[in-house]
C-alpha positions as CSV (number, residue, x, y, z in Angstrom):
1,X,0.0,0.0,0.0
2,X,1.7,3.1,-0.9
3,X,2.2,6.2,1.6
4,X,0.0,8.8,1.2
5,X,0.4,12.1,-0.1
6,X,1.3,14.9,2.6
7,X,-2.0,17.7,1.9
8,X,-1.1,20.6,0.4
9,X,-2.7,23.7,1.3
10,X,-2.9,27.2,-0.5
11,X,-1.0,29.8,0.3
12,X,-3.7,31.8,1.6
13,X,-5.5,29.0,3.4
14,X,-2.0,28.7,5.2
15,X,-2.1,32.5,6.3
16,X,-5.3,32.4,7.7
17,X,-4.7,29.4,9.6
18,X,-1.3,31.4,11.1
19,X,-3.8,34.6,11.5
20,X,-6.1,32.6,13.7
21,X,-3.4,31.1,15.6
22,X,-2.1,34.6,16.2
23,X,-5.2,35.7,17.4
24,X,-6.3,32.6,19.9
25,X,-2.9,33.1,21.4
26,X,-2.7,36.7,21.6
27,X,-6.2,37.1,23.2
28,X,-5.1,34.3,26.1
29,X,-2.3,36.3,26.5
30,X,-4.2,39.4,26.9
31,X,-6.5,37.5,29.3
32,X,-3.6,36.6,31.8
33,X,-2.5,40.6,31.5
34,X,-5.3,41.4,32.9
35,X,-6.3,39.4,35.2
36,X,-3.3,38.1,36.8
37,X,-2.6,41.9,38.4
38,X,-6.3,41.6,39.9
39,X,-6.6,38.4,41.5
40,X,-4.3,39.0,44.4
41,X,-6.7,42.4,45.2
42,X,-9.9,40.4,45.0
43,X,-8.6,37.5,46.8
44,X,-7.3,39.8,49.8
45,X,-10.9,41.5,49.8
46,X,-12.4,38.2,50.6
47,X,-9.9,37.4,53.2
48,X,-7.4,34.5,51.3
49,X,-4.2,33.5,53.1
50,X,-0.8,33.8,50.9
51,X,-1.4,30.0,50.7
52,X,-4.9,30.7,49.0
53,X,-3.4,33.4,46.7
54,X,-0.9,30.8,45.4
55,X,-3.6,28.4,44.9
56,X,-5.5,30.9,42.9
57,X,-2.9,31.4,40.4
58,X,-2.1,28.0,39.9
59,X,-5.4,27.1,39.5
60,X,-5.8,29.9,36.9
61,X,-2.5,28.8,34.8
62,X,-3.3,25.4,35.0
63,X,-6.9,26.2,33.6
64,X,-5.3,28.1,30.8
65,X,-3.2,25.5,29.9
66,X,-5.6,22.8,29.7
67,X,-8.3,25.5,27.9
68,X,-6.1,27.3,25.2
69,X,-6.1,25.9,21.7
C-alpha cells in the first residue's frame, strides 16, 4: 500500500490558519494581563491567606493550559 500524499494547502489557506493562531494566542495572552494583576486584590478583599493566593494562580494557569487551543 503506498504512503500517502502529505495535503497541500494554499498559500492563503495557510495565512489564515497562522492569522487565527495569532489571534487565539494573543487574546489568552491578553486574558492573563489582565487578570493576573487583579486576583491577588480580589482574593485579599475576601480574606485569602498567601497559601490561597498561590492556589488561585495556579489554579488559573493550569486552567489556561488545559483551555487554550
Amino acid at each position: 500500500m503506498p504512503a500517502s500524499d502529505p495535503v497541500l494547502i494554499s498559500e492563503t489557506d495557510r495565512r489564515l490558519l497562522f492569522i487565527s493562531l495569532y489571534v487565539a494566542v494573543f487574546s489568552t495572552m491578553l486574558g492573563i494581563g489582565i487578570v493576573i494583576p487583579l486576583l491577588p486584590r480580589f482574593a485579599e478583599t475576601l480574606g485569602a491567606s498567601g497559601f490561597g493566593i498561590g492556589m488561585i494562580f495556579s489554579s488559573f494557569a493550569l486552567s489556561r493550559a488545559f483551555a487554550m487551543p
